[in-house]
C-alpha positions as CSV (number, residue, x, y, z in Angstrom):
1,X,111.0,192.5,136.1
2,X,111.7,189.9,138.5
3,X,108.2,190.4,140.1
4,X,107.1,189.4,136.6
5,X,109.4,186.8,136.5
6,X,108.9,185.4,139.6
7,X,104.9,184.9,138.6
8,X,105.2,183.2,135.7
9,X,107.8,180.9,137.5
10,X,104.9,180.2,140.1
11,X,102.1,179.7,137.8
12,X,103.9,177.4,135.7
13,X,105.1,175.0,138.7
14,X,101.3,175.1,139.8
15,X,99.8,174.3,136.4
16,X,102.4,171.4,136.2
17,X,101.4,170.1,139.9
18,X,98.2,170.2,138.8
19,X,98.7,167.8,135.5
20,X,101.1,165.8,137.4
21,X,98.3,165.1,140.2
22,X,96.0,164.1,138.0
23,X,97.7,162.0,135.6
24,X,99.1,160.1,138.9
25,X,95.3,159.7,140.2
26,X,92.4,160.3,138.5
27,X,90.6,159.9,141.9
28,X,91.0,163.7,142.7
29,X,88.6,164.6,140.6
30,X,86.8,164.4,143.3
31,X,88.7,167.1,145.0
32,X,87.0,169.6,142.2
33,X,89.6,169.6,139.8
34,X,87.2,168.5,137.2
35,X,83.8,169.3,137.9
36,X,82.6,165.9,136.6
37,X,82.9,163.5,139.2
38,X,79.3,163.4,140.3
39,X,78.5,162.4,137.2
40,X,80.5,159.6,137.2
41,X,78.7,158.7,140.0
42,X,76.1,155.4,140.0
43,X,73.1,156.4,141.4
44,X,71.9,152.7,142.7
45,X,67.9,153.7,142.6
46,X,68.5,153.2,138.6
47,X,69.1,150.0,139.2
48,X,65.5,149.2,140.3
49,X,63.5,150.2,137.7
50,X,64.0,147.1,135.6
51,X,60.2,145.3,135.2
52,X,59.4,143.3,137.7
53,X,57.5,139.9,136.7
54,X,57.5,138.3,140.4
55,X,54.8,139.2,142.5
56,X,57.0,139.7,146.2
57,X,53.3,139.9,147.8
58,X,52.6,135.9,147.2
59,X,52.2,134.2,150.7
60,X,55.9,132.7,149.8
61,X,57.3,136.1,151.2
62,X,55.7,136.2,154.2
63,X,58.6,137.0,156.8
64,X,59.8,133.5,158.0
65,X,61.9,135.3,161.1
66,X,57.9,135.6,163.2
67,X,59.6,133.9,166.0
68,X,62.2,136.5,166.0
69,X,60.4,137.9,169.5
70,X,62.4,133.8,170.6
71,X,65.6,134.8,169.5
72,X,68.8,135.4,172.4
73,X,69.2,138.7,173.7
74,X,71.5,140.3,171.5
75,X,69.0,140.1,168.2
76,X,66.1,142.0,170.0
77,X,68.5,144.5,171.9
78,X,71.5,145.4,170.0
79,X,71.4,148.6,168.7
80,X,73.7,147.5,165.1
81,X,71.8,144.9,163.8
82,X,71.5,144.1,160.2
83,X,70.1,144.1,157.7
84,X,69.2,148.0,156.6
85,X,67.1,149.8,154.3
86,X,68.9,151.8,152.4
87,X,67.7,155.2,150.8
88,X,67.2,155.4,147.2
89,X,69.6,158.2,146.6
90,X,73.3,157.8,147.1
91,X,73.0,161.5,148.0
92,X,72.5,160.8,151.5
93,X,74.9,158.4,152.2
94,X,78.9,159.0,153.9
95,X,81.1,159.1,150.9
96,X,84.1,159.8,153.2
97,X,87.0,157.4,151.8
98,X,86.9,154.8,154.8
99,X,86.8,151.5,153.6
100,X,88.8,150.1,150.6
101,X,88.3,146.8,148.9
102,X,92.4,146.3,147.5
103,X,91.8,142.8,146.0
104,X,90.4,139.7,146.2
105,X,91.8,136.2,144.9
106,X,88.9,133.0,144.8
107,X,89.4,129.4,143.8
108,X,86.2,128.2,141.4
109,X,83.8,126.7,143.2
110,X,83.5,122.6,142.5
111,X,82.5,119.4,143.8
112,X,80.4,121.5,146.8
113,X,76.5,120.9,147.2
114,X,73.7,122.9,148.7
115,X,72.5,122.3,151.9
116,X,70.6,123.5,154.7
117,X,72.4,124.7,158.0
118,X,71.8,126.5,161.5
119,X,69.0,124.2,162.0
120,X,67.3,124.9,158.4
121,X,67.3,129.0,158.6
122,X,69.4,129.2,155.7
123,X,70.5,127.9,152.3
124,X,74.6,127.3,152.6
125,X,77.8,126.2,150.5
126,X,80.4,125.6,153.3
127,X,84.2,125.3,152.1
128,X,86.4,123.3,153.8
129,X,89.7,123.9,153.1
130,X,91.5,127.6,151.3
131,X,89.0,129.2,149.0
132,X,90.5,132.3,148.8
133,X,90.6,135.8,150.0
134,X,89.7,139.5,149.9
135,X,92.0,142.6,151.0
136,X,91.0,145.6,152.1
137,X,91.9,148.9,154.1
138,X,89.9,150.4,157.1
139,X,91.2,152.4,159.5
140,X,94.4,153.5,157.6
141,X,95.1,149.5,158.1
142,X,95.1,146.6,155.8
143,X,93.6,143.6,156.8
144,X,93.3,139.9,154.9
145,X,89.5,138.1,155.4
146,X,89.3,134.0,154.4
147,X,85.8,133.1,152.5
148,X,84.6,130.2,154.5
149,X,81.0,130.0,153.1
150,X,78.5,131.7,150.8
151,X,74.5,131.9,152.3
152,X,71.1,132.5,150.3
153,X,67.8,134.2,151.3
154,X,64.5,134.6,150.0
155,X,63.8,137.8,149.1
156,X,66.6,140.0,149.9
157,X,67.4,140.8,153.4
158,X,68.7,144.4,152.1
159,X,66.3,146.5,151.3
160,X,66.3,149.8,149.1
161,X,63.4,152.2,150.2
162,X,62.0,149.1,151.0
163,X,61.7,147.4,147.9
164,X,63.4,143.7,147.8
165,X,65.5,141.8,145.3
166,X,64.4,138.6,144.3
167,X,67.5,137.0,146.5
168,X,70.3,137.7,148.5
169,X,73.5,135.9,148.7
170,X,75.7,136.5,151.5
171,X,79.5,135.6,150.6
172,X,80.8,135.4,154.5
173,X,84.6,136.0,155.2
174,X,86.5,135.2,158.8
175,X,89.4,138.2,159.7
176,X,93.2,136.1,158.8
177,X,94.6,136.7,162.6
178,X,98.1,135.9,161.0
179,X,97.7,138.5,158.7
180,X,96.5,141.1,160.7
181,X,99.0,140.7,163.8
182,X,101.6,140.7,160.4
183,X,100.3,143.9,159.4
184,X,100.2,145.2,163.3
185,X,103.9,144.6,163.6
186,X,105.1,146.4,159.9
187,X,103.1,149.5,161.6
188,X,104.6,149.1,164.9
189,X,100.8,148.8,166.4
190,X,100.3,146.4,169.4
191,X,96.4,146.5,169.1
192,X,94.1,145.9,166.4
193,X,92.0,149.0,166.1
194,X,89.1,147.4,163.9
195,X,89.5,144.0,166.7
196,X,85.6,144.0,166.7
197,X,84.7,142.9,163.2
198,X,86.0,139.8,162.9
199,X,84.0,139.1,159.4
200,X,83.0,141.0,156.3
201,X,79.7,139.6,154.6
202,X,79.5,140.9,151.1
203,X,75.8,141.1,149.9
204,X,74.6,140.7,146.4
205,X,71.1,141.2,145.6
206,X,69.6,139.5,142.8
207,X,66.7,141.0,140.4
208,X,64.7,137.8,138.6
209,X,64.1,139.3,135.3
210,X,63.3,137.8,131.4
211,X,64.2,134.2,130.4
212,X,68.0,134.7,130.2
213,X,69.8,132.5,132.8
214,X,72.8,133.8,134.5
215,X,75.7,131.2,133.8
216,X,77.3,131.6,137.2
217,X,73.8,130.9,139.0
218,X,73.3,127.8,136.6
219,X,76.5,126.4,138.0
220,X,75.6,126.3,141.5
221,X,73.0,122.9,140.4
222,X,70.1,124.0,142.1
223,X,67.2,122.4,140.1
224,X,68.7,118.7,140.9
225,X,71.2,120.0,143.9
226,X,74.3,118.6,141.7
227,X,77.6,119.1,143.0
228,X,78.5,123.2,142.0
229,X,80.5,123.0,138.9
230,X,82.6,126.1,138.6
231,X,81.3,128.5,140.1
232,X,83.2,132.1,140.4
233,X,83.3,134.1,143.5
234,X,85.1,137.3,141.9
235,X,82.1,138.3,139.7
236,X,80.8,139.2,142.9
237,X,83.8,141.2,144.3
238,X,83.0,145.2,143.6
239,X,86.9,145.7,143.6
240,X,86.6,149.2,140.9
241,X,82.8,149.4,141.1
242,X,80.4,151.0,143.8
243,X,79.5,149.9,146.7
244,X,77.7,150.5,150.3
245,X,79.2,149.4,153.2
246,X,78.6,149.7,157.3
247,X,78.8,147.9,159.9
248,X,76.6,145.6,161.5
249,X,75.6,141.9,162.7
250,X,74.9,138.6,161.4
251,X,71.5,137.9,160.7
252,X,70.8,134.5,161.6
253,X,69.9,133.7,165.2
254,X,72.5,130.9,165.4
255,X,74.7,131.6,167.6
256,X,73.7,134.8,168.0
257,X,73.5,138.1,165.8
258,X,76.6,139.3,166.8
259,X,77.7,142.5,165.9
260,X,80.9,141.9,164.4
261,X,80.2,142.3,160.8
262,X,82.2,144.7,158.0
263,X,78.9,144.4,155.2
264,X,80.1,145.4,151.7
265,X,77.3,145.8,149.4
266,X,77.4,146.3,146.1
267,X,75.7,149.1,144.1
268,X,75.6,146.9,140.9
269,X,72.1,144.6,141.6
270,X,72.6,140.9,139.1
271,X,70.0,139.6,137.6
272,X,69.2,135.9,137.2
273,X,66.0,134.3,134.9
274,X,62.6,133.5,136.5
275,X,62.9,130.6,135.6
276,X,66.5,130.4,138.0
277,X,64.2,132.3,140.9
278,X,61.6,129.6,140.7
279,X,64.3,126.7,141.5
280,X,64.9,128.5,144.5
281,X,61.5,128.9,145.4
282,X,61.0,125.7,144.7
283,X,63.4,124.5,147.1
284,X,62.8,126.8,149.7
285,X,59.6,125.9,150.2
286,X,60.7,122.2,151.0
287,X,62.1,123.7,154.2
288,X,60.0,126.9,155.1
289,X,56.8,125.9,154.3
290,X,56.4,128.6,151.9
291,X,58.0,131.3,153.5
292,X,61.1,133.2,153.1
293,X,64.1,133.3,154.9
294,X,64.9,137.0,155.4
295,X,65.0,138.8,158.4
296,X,63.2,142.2,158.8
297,X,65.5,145.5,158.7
298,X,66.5,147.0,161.7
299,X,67.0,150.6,163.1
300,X,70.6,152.6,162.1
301,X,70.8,153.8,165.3
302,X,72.8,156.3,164.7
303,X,75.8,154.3,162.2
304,X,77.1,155.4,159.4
305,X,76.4,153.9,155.9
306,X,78.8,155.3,153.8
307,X,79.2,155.3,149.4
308,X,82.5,154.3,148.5
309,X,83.8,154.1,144.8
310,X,87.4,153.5,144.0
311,X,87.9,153.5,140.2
312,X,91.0,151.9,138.5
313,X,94.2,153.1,138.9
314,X,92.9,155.6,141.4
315,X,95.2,154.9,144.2
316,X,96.4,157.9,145.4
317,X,100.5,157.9,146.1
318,X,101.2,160.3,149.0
319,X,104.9,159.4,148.4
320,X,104.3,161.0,145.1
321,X,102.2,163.7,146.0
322,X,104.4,164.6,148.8
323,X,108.0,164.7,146.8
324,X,106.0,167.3,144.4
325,X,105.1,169.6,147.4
326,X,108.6,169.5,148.7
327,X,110.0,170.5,144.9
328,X,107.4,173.1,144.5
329,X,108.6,174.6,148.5
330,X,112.2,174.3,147.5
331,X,111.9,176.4,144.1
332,X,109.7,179.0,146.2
333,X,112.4,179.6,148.8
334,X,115.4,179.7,146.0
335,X,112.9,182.1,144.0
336,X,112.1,184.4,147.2
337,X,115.7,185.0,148.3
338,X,116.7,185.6,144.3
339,X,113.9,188.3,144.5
340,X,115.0,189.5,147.6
């Protein structure tokens, strides 16, 4: 009898952990208490199988970066360059839990133009003063990174079994040193372990596609390089969405392509009109001499690219998860010396 007893008292706590857990975080489904979580899964190759209407192989898209053999050291020789080719199955790709995008918070873009920096390799909105912030987790540690400037190329520097998006923009973040020596102290840690990667590019590829202009491209003025009118950076932020990220360099030549770079790329491709592309072409082409802008994909080398997807509400609370476990122990021992 209190065999019996002490079974069903066993089964019931575990079938209650069990609903507990996974109304508190619907992220261990993942863990195989559902078997549905692959499913739920966005497999990115999907994304490119829209129609294309711009032909990439017009003499526009040949590689503007064929001086690259002239660039410093670093850029022919480091072995984490950027960008990569990624592989048209998430299936391949790290989906251990190691980066973490917690929030973001962006001003609207206005009264900023277009213009041409790093002596004309790249299109660039450069903000002067506090345009806002991302937060995110690596290494068990959060850290704050300041937007300081959003960059364009022509196609996209990020490739996916080496087919192209029409465009790439680059919205480029600088590591908040306050914040992170802030952070440091509140986990009584004297050095930084992530001190290399002192920015985090996130890279949104653009598909041209049908007549139907995208509203946030339209405010950024380029047909008659008007001042940006509104112009929102947190469409862009892939906060409960997919994403790709590694780490890697900056892929200009100016200073250098250091390897300092946290890349966050989201699965989720946009899609702007041809007509939008074609303003872009159009004013590329004042500066390149009908070429692009986008340098050629580099060697992994051995790096990790890893699949991370945090859906809503799917922060895990070890607080929570660990006062269950100590209940569950606590009713065990009670149970064991009642039964013995």
């Amino acid at each position: 009898m209190k065999a019996e007893l002490f079974i069903f008292i066993l089964n019931s706590l575990f079938q209650q952990f069990l609903s507990q857990i996974a109304a508190v975080s619907p992220i261990f489904d993942k863990f195989n208490i559902t078997d549905d979580y692959d499913k739920k899964l966005l497999n990115y190759s999907e994304k490119l199988i829209m129609p294309r209407q711009f032909d990439l192989s017009k003499p526009l898209f040949i590689n503007y970066f064929e001086k690259e053999p002239f660039w410093p050291q670093l850029c022919l020789q480091g072995l984490s360059q950027s960008p990569l080719d990624f592989p048209s199955s998430d299936s391949s790709l790290d989906k251990t839990e190691y980066f973490q995008i917690i929030s973001s918070n962006y001003s609207i873009v206005r009264s900023l133009y277009l213009t041409m920096e790093y002596n004309n390799t790249v299109h660039s909105i450069k903000f002067l003063g506090d345009q806002g912030h991302i937060i995110i987790r690596k290494n068990n540690l959060q850290y704050r990174y300041n937007v300081t400037e959003i960059q364009f190329h022509l196609p996209s520097e990020h490739t996916f079994d080496g087919v192209f998006g029409d465009l790439e923009m680059h919205i480029i973040h600088q590591k908040d040193d306050v914040y992170t020596q802030e952070m440091l102290a509140s986990n009584f840690l004297v050095a930084d372990p992530d001190i290399k990667f002192t920015q985090l590019y996130i890279a949104v590829v653009f598909m041209a596609y049908g007549s139907n202009d995208n509203d946030n491209i339209t405010a950024l003025k380029v047909k008659n390089l008007g001042p940006v009118l509104n112009f929102d950076l947190s469409l862009y932020t892939p906060i409960n969405n997919p994403f790709i990220f590694y780490e890697g360099s900056t892929t200009i030549p100016e200073p250098e392509c250091y390897e300092n770079v946290n890349w966050v790329v989201p699965v989720k491709m946009e899609v702007m009109s041809l007509a939008q592309i074609k303003l872009f072409i159009s004013w590329s082409i004042q500066t390149y001499s009908s070429k692009g802008n986008s340098r050629k994909t580099k060697p992994l080398n051995g790096r990790k690219v890893y699949y991370e997807y945090y859906p809503a509400n799917a922060t895990v609370s070890t607080t929570t998860v660990s006062n269950y476990f100590s209940v569950i122990y606590s009713l065990l021992f009670l149970l064991m010396i009642l039964y013995t």
